[in-house]
Backbone bond lengths (Angstrom), bond angles and torsions (degrees), N, CA, C in turn:
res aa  C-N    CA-C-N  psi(-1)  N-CA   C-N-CA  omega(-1)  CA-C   N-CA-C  phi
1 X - - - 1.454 - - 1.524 110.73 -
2 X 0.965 98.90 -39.98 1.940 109.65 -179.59 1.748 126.83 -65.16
3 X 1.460 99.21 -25.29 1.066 131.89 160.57 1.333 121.13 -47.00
4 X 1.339 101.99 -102.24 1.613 126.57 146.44 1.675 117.24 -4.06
5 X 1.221 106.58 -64.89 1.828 134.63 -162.63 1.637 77.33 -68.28
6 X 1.057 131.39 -78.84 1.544 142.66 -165.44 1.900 108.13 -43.75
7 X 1.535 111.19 -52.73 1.097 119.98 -167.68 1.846 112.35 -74.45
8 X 1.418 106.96 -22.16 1.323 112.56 -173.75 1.719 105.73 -96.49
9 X 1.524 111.41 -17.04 1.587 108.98 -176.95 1.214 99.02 -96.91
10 X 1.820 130.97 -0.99 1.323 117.88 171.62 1.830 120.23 -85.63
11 X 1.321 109.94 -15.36 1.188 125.09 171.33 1.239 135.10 -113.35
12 X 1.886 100.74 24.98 1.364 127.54 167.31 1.500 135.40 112.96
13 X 1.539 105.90 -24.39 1.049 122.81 -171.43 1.699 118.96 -70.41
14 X 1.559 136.01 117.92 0.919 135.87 -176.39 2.192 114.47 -74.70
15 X 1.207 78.29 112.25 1.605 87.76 -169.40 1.600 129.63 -93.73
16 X 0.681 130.66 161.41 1.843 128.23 -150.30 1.430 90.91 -146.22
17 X 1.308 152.21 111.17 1.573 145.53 137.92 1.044 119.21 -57.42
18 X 1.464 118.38 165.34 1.342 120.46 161.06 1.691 103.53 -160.93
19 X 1.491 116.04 133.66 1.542 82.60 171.47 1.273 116.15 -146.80
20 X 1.720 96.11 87.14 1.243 122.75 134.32 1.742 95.61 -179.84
21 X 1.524 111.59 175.70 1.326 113.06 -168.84 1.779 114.43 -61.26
22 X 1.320 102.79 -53.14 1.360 93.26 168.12 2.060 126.30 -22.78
23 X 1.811 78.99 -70.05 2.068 73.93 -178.65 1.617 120.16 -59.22
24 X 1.306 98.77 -17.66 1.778 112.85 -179.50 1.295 107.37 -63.72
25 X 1.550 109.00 -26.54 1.539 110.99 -178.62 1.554 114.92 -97.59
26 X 1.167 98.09 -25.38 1.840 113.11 176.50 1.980 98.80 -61.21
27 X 1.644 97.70 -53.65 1.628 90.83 -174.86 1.665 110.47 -66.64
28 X 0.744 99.56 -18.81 1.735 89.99 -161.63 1.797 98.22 -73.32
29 X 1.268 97.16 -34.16 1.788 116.19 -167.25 1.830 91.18 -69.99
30 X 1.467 129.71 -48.12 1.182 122.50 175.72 1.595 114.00 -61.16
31 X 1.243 133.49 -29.64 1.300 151.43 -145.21 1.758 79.42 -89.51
32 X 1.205 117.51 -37.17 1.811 114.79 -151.67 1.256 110.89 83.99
33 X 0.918 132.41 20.43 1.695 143.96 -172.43 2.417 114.17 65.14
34 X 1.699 85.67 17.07 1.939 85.25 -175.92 1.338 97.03 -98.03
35 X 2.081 101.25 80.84 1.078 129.74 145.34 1.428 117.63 -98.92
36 X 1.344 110.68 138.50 1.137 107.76 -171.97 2.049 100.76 -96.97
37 X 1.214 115.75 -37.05 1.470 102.40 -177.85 2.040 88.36 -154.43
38 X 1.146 103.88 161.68 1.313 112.57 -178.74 1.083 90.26 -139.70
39 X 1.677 113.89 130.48 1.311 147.70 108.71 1.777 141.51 -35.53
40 X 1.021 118.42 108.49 1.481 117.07 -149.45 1.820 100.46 -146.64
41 X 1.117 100.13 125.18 1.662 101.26 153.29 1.589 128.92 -70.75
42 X 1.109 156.67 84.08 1.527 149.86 -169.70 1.399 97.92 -14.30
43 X 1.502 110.25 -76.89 1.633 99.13 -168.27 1.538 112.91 -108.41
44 X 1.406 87.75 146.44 1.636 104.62 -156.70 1.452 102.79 -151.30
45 X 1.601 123.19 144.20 1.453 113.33 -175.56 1.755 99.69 -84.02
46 X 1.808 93.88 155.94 1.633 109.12 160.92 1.503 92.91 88.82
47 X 1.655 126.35 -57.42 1.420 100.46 -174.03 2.066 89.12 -143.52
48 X 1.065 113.46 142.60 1.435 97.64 168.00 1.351 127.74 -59.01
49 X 1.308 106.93 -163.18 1.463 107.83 169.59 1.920 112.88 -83.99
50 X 1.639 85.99 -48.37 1.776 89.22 172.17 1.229 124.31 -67.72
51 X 1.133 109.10 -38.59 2.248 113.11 151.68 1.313 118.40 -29.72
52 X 1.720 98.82 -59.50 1.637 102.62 -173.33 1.855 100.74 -48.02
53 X 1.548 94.81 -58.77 1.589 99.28 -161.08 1.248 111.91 -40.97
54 X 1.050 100.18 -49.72 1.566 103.70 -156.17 1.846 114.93 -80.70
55 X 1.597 117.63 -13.49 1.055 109.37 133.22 1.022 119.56 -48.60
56 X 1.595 137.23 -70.48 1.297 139.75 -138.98 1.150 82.73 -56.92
57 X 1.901 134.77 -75.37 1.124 148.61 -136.44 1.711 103.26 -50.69
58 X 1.869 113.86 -49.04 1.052 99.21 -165.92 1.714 116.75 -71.26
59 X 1.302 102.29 -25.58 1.771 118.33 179.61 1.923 102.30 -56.73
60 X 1.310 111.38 -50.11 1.460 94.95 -148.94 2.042 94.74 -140.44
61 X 1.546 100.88 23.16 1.496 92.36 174.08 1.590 117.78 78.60
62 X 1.645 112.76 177.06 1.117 80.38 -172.13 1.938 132.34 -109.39
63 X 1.050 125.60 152.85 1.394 133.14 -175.94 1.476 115.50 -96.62
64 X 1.205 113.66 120.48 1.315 124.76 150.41 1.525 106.14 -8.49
65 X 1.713 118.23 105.65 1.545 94.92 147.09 1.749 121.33 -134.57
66 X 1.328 101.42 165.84 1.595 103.07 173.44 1.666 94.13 -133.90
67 X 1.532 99.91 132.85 1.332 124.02 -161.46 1.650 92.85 -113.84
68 X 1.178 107.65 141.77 1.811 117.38 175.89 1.455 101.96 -126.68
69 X 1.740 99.16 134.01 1.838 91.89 -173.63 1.521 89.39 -160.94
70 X 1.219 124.28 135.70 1.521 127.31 138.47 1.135 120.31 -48.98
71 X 1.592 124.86 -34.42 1.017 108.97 179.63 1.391 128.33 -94.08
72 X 1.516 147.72 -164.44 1.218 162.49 -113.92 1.609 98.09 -126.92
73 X 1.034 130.09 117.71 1.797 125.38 -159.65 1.995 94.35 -70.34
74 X 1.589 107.31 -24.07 1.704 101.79 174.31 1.616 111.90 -70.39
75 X 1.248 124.09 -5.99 1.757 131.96 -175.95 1.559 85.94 -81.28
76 X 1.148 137.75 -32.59 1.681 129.04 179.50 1.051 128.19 -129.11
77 X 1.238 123.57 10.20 1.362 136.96 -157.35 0.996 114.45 -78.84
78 X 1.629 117.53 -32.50 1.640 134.77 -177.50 1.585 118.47 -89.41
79 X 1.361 105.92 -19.11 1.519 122.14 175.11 1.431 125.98 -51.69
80 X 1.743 113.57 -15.95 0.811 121.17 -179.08 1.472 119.79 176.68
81 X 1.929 112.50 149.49 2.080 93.66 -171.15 1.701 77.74 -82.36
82 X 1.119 91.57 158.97 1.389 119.01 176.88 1.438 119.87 -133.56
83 X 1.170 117.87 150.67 1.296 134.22 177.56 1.784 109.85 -20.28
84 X 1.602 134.42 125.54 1.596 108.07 171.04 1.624 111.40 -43.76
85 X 1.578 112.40 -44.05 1.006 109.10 -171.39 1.190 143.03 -91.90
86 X 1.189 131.94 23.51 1.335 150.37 143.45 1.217 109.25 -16.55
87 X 1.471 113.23 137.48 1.440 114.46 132.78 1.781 124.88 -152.60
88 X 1.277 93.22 -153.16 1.824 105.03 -152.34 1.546 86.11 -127.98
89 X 1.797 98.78 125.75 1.776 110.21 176.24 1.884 73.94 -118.43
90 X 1.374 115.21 123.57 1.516 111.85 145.05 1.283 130.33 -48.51
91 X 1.270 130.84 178.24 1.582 128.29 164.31 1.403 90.77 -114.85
92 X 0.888 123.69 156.94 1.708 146.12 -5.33 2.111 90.15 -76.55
93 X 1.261 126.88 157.08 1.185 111.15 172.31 1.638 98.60 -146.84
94 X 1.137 141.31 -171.03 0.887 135.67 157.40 1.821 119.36 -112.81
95 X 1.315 133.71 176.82 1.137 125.97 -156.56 1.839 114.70 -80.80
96 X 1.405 91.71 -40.07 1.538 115.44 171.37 1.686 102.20 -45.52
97 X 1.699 116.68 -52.30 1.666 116.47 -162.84 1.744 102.41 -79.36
98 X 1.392 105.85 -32.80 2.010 102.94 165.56 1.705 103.50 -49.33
99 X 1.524 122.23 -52.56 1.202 112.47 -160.56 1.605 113.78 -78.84
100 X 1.475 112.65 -25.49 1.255 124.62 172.06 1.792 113.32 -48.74
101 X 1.172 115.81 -65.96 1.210 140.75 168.99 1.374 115.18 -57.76
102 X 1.284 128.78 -17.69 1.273 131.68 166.55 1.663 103.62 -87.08
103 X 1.010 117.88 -49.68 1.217 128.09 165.03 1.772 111.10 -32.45
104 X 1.457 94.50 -66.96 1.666 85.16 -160.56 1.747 109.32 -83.97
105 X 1.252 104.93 1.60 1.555 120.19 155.81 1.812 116.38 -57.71
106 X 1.335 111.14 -34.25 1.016 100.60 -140.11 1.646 93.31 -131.02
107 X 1.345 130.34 -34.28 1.319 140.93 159.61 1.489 102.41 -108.91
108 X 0.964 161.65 -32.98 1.521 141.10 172.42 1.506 97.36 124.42
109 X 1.755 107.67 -19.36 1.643 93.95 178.49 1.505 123.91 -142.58
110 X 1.275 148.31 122.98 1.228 148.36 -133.42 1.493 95.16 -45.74
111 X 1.442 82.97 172.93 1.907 97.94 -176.41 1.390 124.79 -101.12
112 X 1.200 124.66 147.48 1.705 124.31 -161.70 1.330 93.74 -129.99
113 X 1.324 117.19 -54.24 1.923 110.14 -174.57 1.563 95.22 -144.75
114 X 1.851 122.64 42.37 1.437 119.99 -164.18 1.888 95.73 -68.63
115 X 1.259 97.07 138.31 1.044 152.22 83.17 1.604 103.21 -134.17
C-alpha cells in the first residue's frame, strides 16, 4: 500500500489510504462517494476488496476500479457484478503497469504523464 500511495502522489494524484476494506468504505462514505477511481487489494481483512466495491457501488453508483491480487481474477470474479470497467493489476507488477492501467481506467488509454 505504501508503495503504491507513494508512487501515485509522486505523479500527482491525491491519495486517500485505508487499510483494510472496511476503512476503504468508511473513506469513500466521508468523501460523499467524489471518488474518482479506487484502488483496492482483492483480499483484505474485515471486508474484501469486492465487498468494499460493491457496497460502494450500491451507495453511490458506479466507480472506476483497479483491483490488485496475486490471485487469479476467476478466485473473485463471481463474488460480485462489478463495474464493466474494472480491472485486474497482478502482483508482483511494476510501477509503469499500475499507471498504465490506471490510465486506461480512467481515459480509455494507457498513461504517459497521467494525471
Amino acid at each position: 500500500r505504501v508503495v503504491v500511495s507513494r508512487a501515485l502522489r509522486r505523479v500527482g494524484y491525491a491519495v486517500v489510504e485505508a487499510e483494510d476494506g472496511l476503512a476503504g468504505l468508511e473513506a469513500v462514505r466521508e468523501a460523499a462517494g467524489a471518488v474518482d477511481l479506487i484502488v483496492s487489494d482483492v483480499v483484505m481483512p474485515r471486508l474484501s476488496g469486492v465487498e468494499m466495491y460493491s457496497a460502494i457501488r450500491a451507495e453511490f453508483g458506479p466507480i472506476p476500479v483497479l483491483f490488485i491480487s496475486g490471485y487469479p481474477a476467476t478466485d473473485f470474479a463471481g463474488e460480485s457484478e462489478l463495474d464493466p470497467e474494472w480491472r485486474l493489476l497482478k502482483k508482483p507488477f511494476e510501477i509503469a503497469e499500475l499507471l498504465d492501467s490506471i490510465g486506461m481506467l480512467t481515459t480509455g488509454s494507457a498513461a504517459e504523464d497521467v494525471p
